[in-house]
N, C-alpha and C positions, 0 to 999 in steps of 0.2 A: 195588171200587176206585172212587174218587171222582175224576172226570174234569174237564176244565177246563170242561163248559159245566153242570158241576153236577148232571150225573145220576150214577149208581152201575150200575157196568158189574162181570158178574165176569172173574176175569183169572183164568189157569190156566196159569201158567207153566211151559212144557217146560222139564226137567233132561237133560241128556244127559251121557255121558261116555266114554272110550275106556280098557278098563284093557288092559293087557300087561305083560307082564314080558319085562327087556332082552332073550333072545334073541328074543323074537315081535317085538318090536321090532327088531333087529338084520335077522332074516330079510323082513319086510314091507319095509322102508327098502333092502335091497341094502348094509347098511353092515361092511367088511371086518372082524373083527374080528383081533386079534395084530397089527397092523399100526400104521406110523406115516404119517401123514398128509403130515410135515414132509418127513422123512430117510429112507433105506434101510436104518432097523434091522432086522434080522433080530428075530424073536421071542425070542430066545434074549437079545438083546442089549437088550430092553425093561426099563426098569425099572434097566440099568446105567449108571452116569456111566462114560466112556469117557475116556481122555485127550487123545484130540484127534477134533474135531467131525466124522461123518459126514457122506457127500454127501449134497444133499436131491434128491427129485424135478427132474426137468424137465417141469413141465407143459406145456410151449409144446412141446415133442416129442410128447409124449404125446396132447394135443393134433390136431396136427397128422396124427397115424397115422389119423385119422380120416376124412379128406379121401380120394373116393375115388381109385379107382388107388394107393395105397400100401400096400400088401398085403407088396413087398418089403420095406420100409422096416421095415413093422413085424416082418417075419422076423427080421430082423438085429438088432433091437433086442431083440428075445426073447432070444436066440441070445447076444448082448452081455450079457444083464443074469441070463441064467440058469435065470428061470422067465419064466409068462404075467402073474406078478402086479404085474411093474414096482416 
């Protein structure tokens, strides 16, 4: 490779790359799958138009469970929503 002060340097350019396939992907990332991001569809309910619009997440609750001392808080919100998965 010809350089700016005119000498010839060689260059040996590293290639790298990352292959996986989406569940390796999925499991590396912690990302849910059958799930909606938006709303509280059920799996079952994925993929279906509905006629009137599911509730979405409260993320500022969800949130918030976080903070410690809220250990009740988020009992009841389990306990409310039915499972751990929110």
């Amino acid at each position: 490779m010809l350089y700016g002060d005119g000498k010839v340097r060689k260059c040996i350019p590293v290639l790298s790359t990352w292959l996986a396939d989406y569940m390796e992907n999925v499991n590396i990332h912690g990302i849910k799958t059958n799930r909606c991001p938006v709303c509280i569809a059920t799996p079952e309910q994925l993929g279906v138009l509905s006629k009137k619009p599911l509730a979405m997440h409260n993320h500022a609750a969800y949130k918030s469970l976080f903070l410690p001392g809220d250990m009740e808080r988020y009992v009841s919100l389990v306990h409310k929503c039915g499972s751990e998965d929110g």
